[in-house]
N, C-alpha and C positions, 0 to 999 in steps of 0.2 A: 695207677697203683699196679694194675695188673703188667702193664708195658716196663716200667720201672723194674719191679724185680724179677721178669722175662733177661731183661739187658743187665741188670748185677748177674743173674745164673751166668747168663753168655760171657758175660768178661772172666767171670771169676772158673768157667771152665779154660778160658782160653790162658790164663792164669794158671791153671792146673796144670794144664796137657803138660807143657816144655818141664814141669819142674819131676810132674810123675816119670818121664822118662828119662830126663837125666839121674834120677833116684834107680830107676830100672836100668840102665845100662852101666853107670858103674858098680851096683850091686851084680852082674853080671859079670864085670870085668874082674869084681874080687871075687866071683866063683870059680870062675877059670884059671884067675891067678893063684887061687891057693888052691888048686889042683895041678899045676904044671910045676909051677914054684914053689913047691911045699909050706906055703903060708909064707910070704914074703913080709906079710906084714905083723905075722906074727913076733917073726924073729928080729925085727925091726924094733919091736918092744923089749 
């Protein structure tokens, strides 16, 4: 029991990491972009 949901946390972190960071880096990239490009994607709308 205790081995089992040891190994679900580990997967389900390593399941995490790539999607938090790709959440994190193009939340990032629309920070920058709507400060160089005045909301590019606003005006897009």
């Amino acid at each position: 029991m205790d081995f089992t949901s040891k190994l679900l946390l580990w997967i389900f972190g390593l399941m995490t990491l790539p999607v938090m960071a790709h959440f994190t880096s193009t939340w990032w990239e629309k920070q920058k972009g709507d400060k160089t490009k005045g909301g590019k994607l606003w005006s897009a709308r």
